[in-house]
N, C-alpha and C positions, 0 to 999 in steps of 0.2 A: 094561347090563342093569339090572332091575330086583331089587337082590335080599332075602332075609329080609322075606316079605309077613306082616303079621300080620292074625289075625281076630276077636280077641276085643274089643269093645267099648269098653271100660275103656282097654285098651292103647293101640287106635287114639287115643282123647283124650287119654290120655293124652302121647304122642308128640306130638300136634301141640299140646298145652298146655305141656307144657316148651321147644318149637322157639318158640313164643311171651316166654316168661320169660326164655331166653336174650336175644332181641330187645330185648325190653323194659328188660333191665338194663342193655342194651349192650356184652354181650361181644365180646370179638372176631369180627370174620366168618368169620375158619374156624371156630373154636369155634361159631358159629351156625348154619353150614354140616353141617360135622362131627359136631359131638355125636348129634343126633338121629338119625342113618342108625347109630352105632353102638348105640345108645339101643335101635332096632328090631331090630337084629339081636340084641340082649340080650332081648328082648320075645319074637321072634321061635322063640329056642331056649328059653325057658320055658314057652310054647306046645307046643314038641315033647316037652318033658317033663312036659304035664299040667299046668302051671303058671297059673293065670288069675289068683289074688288074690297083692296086694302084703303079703300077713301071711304070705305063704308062703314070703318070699324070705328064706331063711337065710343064715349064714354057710357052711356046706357047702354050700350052694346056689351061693352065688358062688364058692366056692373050686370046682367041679365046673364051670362055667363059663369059668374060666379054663383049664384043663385040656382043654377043648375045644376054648378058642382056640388055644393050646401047638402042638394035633395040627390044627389047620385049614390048610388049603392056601391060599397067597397066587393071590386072582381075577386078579392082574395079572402079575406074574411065577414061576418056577420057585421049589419049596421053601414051606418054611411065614413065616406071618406075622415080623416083625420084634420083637426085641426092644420098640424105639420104638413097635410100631406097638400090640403089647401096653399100653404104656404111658397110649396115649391112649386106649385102651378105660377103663384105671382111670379117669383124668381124667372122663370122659365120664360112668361112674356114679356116680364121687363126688358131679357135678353134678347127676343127676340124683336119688340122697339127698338133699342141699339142700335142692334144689325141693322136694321132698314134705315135707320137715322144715317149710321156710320156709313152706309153705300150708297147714301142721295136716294131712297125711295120714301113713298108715303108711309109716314109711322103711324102711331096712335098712344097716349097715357094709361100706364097702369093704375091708377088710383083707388084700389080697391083696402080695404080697412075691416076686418074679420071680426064676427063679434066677439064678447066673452073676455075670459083675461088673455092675457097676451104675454109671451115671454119674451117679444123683440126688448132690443135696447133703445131707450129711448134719445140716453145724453151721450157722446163725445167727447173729448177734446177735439181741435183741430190740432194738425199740425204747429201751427202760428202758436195756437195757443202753449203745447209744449214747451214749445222753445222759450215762450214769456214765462214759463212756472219756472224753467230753467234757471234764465235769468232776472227770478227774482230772488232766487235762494243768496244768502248771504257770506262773507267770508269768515262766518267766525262758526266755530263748533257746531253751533246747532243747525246755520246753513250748511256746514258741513254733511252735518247728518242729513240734511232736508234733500239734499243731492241723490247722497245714497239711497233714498226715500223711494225716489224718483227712478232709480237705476232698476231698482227692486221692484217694484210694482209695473211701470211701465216700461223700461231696457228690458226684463226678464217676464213681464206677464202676470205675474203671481197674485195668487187671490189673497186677499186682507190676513185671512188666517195663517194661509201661509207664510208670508213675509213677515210677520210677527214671529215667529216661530224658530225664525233662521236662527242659526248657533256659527261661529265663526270658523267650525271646522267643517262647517257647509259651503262656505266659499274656496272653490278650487281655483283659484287663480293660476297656478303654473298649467291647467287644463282645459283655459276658460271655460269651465264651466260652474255654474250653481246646483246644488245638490238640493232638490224639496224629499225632505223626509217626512212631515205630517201634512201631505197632498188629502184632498178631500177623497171620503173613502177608505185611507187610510194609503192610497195608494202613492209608492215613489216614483220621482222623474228627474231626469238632468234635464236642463235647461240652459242652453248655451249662452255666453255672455261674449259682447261687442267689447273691442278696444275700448272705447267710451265707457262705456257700464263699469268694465275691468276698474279702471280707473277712478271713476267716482265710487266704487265700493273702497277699493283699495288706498285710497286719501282718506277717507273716512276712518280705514282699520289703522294708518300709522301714525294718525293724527286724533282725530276729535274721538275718536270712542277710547284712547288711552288718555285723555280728559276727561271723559266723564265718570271712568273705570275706577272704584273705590271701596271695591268688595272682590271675592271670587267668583266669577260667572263665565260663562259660557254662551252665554245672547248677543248676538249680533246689533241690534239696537239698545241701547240705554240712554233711559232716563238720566236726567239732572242728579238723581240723587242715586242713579248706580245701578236701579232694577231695571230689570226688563221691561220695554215700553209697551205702553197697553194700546188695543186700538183705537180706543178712540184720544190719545194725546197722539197718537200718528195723524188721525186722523182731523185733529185740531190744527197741525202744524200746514196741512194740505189749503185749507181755509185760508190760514194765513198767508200762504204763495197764492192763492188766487185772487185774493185781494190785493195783495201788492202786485199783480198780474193785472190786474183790471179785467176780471173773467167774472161774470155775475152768475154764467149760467149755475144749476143746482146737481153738484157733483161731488164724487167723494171716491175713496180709494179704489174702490173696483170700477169706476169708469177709466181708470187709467191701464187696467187690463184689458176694458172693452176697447180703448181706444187703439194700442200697439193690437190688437189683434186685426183691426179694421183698417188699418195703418199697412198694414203686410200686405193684406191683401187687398188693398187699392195698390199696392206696390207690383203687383205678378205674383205671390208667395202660393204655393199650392195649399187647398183649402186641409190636404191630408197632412202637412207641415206643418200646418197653423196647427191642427187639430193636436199633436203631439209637444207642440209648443205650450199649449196652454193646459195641457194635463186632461184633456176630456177624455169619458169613454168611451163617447159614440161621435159618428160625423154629422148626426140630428143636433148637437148641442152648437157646434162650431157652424152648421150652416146657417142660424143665426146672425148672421156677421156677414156673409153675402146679401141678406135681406135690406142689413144695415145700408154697407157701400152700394147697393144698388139705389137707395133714397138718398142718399147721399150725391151722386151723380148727376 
């Protein structure tokens, strides 16, 4: 079906001048696809509320909007719209505020907050702050490893379990790449590694892990006394870099997944790149992270 037809002038260009800008930026294809059919139907109900100029779009206006969607019935299946599905209507105006901001017309605030539990992310790093967890790790062994720590979790992505996990015949260096064998699921991914990364894994392998090595194993991380490192003494060492970073916020290893993923794509990285980067199985899990960078902005 065809549906939310609009008639006002303004609107109609408007609609197909942001279906344009998206293009032009290069966003992702569904987001190209997508955006602008929710775009209308947000057009479309401002229309039915006497709505025609963009100086009229309030923040009650959007909050009264939302409350709409809440109560709208799913066109495809039984029951109302989805949390997610909520979701990507936010996304959808956010970008469309942008646009009007980024070409000198009158915008409006998305400030909408859904109820219920919520699976956005809440913490970050910043950039800045990377660079201080970087430079706090130290030159001796265990900053050694606190590097690689770093390469692993946030250079490559990898979620807490997996990076625990690594074996040292999972680092392909002549390939850069990293090999995840026990991916959530049970499911395998390579995961490509930077110059950088190469190298704070590979200082680590020829140096401080054949220090702390005093048994036979096969674990990419070791403890002090030779085993395999557990998550939460990873996880202790992270603490310690944020303190000597001077970072108070409340964070821990998988924000540092969260962070390179949000990180990419405030970069241009395509949300379907991210999405195989980080081992997801659906583009529902990674579009998370446009929700992010877009409050982030």
């Amino acid at each position: 079906m065809q549906p939310f037809t609009i008639k006002t002038p303004e609107f109609i260009q408007l609609q197909e001048s942001f279906g344009k800008w998206l293009q032009l930026l290069n966003f992702e294809q569904s987001t190209v696809k997508y955006a602008p059919r929710k775009v209308r139907e947000f057009l479309a109900w401002l229309e039915g509320q006497q709505i025609t100029e963009l100086s009229n779009i309030t923040k009650p206006v959007i909050e009264k909007y939302f409350e709409y969607l809440k109560e709208r019935r799913n066109n495809r299946r039984k029951g109302k719209l989805s949390r997610n599905y909520l979701r990507t209507h936010i996304t959808a105006l956010r970008k469309l505020a942008r646009y009007l901001r980024e070409t000198g017309r009158e915008s409006f605030e998305v400030d909408v907050h859904l109820p219920g539990k919520t699976r956005n992310i809440k913490t970050i790093f910043t950039q800045s702050e990377i660079k201080a967890l970087y430079n706090a790790c130290e030159g001796d062994v265990l900053g050694i490893r606190d590097r690689a720590m770093l390469a692993v979790y946030y250079g490559c992505g990898l979620r807490r379990n997996e990076g625990i996990s690594l074996d040292v015949t999972d680092i392909l260096t002549s390939k850069n790449l990293l090999f995840v064998s026990k991916g959530k699921n049970y499911k395998e991914r390579y995961v490509p590694m930077t110059e950088a990364v190469k190298e704070d894994i590979q200082n680590y392998l020829d140096f401080a892990r054949s220090m702390l090595l005093n048994k036979s194993t096969g674990a990419l991380f070791l403890s002090t006394t030779g085993n395999r490192l557990i998550t939460q003494s990873m996880a202790n060492r992270l603490q310690k870099l944020k303190e000597k970073a001077g970072i108070s916020k409340e964070a821990g290893l998988h924000t540092l997944r969260h962070s390179i993923a949000t990180h990419l794509l405030q970069s241009g990285m395509k949300l379907s790149q991210i999405k195989r980067f980080l081992g997801h199985s659906s583009m529902e899990s990674t579009q998370i992270y446009t929700h992010l960078a877009n409050e982030l902005e």
